[in-house]
C-alpha positions as CSV (number, residue, x, y, z in Angstrom):
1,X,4.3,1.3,-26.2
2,X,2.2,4.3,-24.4
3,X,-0.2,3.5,-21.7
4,X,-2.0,6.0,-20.2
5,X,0.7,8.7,-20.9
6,X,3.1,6.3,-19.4
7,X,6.6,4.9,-21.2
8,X,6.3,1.1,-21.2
9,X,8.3,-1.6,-22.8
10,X,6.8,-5.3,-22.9
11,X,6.9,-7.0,-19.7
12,X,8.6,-10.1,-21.1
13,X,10.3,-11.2,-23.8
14,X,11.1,-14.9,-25.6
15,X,14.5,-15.8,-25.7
16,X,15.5,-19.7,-27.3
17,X,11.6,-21.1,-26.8
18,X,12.1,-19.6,-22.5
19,X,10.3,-16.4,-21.4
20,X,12.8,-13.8,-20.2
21,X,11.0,-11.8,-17.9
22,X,12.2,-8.1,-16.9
23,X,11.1,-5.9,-13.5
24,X,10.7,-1.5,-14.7
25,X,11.9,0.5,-12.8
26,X,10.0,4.1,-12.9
27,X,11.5,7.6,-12.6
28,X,9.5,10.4,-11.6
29,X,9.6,11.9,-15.7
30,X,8.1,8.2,-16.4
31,X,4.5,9.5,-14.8
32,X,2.3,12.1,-14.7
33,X,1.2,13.2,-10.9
34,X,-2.1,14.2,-9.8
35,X,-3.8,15.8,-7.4
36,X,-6.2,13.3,-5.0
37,X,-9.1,14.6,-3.2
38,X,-10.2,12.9,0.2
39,X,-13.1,13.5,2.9
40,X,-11.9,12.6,6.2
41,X,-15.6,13.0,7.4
42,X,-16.3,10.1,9.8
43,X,-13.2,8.3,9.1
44,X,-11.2,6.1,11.7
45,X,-7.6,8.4,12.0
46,X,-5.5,5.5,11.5
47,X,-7.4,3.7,8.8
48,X,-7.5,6.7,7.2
49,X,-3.8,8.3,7.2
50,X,-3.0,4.6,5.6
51,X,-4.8,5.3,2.9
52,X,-3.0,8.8,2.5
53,X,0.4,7.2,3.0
54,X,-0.1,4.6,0.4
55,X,-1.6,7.2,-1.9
56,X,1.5,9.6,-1.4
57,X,4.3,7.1,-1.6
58,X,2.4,5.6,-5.1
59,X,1.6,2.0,-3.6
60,X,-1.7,2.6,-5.2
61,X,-0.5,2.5,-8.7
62,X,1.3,-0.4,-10.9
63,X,4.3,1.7,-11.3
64,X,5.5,1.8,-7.3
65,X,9.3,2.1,-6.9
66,X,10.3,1.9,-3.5
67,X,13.3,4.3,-4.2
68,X,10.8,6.8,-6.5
69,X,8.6,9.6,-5.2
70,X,5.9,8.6,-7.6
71,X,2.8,9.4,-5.7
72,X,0.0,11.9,-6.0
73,X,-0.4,15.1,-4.6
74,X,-3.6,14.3,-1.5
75,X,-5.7,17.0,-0.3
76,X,-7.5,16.0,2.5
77,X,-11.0,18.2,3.7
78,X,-13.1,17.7,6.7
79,X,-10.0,17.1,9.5
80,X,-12.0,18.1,12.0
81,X,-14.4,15.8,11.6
82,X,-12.7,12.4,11.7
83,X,-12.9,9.7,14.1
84,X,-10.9,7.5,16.7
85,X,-11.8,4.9,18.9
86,X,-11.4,3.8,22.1
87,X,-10.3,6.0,24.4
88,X,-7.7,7.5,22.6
89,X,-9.0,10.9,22.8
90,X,-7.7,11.0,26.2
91,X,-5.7,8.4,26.5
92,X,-3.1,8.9,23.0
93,X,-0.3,11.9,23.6
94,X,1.6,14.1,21.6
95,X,4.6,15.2,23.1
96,X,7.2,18.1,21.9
97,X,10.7,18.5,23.8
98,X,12.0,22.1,23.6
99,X,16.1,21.1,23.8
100,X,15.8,22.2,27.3
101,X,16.2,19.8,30.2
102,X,13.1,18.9,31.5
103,X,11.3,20.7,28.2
104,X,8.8,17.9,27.7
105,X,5.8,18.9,26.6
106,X,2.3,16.5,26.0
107,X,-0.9,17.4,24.7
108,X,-4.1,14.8,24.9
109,X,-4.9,13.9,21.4
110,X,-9.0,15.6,22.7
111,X,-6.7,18.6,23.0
112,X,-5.1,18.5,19.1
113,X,-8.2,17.8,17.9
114,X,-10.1,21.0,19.5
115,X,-7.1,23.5,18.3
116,X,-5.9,22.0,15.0
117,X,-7.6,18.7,13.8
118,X,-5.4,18.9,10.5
119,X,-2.1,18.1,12.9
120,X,-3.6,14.5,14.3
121,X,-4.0,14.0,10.5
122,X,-0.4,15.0,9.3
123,X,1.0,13.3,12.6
124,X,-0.4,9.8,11.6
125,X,0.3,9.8,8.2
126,X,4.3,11.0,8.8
127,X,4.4,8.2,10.6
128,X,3.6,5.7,8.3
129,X,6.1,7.5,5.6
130,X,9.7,6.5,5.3
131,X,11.9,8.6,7.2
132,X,14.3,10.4,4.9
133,X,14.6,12.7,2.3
134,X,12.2,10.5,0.4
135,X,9.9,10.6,3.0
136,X,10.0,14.7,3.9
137,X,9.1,14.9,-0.3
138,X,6.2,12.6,0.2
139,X,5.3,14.8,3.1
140,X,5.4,17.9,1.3
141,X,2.6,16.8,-0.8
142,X,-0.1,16.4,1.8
143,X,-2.2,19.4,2.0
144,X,-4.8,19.2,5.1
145,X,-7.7,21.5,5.6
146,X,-10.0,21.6,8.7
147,X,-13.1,21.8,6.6
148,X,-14.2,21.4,3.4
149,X,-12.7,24.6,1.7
150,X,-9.3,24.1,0.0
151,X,-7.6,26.6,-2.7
152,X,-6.6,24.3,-5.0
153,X,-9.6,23.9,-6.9
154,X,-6.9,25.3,-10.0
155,X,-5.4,21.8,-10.3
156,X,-8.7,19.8,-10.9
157,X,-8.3,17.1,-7.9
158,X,-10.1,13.7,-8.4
159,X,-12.3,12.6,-5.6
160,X,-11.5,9.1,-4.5
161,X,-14.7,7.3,-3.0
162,X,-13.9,4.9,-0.1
């Protein structure tokens, strides 16, 4: 049985008059990957990179394996333009250490936000990604763009309305 270009088997089977029920398990070959298209325009940062994360790791979709990269591909326009709330813009810190003792370095999240909006965006959602190799794959398919220019208008992305 194909579904929507997806390999499928029947859910359940009957075995001596009981219902024998059986949980897929997807590979990466079993589905096709798109491309997802998000405006970050007057979004909430955290509210926001949770929707990323779920779309990149697949929990959107019927098919999520936790062990599977089976997400989508998310291009995200408009960084610059997102919100927080609070008084995170000057209370919230990102800090870098460069190996050195006393190397520490911390930048106000008003700070990231002025230089490169596109990093408090790619911050947040790698944070909410599992961290190993499955997660750094996940990761690679985040593309983030200040405004609302991308280049990869070749691959047809699907805007998602939330």
């Amino acid at each position: 049985m194909k579904f929507l270009g997806i390999k499928m088997r029947p859910p359940a089977y009957l075995v001596n008059n009981n219902i024998l029920m059986r949980t897929e398990s997807y590979k990466r070959t079993d589905i096709q990957e798109s491309w997802v298209l998000l405006d970050a325009r007057g979004k909430t940062l955290g509210r926001f990179a949770t929707e990323v994360a779920n779309i990149l790791s697949g929990k959107n979709k019927p098919e999520y394996t936790p062990n599977a990269d089976l997400g989508d591909y998310v291009i995200v326009v408009n960084a610059n333009e997102i919100n927080v709330t609070g008084k995170k813009l000057d209370q919230k810190m990102y800090y870098r250490h460069s190996g050195y003792p006393g190397g520490i370095k911390s930048k106000p999240l008003r700070d990231v936000m002025e230089n490169t909006a596109s990093e408090a965006i790619k911050s947040a959602v790698k944070g909410m990604l599992p961290k190993n190799k499955l997660g750094r794959k996940m990761f690679s398919k985040l593309k983030v763009y200040d405004d609302d220019q991308h280049p990869h208008a070749a691959q047809k992305p699907v805007t998602l309305e939330k």
